[in-house]
N, C-alpha and C positions, 0 to 999 in steps of 0.2 A: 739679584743681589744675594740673596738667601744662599743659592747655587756657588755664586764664587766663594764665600764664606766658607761652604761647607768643604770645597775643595782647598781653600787656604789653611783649614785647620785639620784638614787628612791629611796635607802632603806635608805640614810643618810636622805634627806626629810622628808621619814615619820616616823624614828626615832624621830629625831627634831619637828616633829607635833605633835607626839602621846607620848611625852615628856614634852611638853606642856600642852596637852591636860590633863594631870596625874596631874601636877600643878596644871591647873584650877582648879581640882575636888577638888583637898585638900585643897583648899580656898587658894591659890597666887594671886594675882592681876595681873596674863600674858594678860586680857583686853588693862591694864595702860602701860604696855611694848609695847604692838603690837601698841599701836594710835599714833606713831609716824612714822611707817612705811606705804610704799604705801600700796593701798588700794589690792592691788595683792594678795602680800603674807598675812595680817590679815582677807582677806577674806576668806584664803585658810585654814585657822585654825577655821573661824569662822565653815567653809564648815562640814569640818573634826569632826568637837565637836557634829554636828546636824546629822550628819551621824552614828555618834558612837549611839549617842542617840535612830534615829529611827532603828538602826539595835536593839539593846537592846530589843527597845519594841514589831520586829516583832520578836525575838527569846523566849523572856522570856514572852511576854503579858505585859499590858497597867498596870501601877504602882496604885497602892494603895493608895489613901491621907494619907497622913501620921494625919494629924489631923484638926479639924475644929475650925475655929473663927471665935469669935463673935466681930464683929466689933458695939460700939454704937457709933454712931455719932452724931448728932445734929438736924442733918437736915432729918437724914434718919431714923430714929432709929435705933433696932436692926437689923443687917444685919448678915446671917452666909456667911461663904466664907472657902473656901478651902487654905493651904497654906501648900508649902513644906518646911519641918525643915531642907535642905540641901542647901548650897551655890552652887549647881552646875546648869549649864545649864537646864536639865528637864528631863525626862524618871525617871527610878528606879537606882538611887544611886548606890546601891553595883552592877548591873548588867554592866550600863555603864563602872564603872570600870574597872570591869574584862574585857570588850571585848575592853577596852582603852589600858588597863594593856597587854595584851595580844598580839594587836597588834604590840604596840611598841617593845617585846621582840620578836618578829618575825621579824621586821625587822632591829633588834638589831643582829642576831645571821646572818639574811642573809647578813648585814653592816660586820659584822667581817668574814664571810666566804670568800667574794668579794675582801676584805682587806687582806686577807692570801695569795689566789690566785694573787692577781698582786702583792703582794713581793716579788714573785718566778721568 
């Protein structure tokens, strides 16, 4: 009893994280949601979004600039600099996804397995 509990309230979590987490990528403002919450749980997502990230990058390798600018400025001249064309946290875009993506349906399908079981 104790057991399924404990597995209905880890996979509803990281449901809920990596649900979030899918948000973020597609440009929602779940940042402006979480700043009102303790610092616990927006940590926990912050955690969760940087994890996704460096798994991305140790499975797929270290992302490609997507393109460079040229910043002129005043004082500096011309500067080049790197910039990614994606609203998301950092790593490679569609890679994070998928293993964001991915997540969350894993513990989507273990949330309803857990769920069937203690209806019985």
């Amino acid at each position: 009893m104790l057991f399924r509990f404990l597995i209905t309230i880890g996979s509803m979590l990281g449901f809920v994280t990596g649900g979030l987490d899918l948000l973020e990528r597609f440009g929602v403002p779940v940042n402006q949601w979480l700043s009102g919450l303790p610092d616990i749980i927006s940590g926990l997502f912050f955690r969760f979004g940087f994890f996704v990230d460096e798994t991305a990058v140790a499975v797929f390798g270290a992302p490609e600039p997507e393109m460079t600018v040229r910043s002129q400025s005043v004082e500096s001249g011309e500067i080049d600099g790197l910039s990614a064309a994606s609203p998301m946290m950092s790593g490679s875009p569609d890679q994070s996804l998928w293993i964001s993506g991915a997540f969350t349906l894993i513990m989507l399908f273990i949330l309803l397995v857990a769920m069937r079981r203690t209806g019985r």
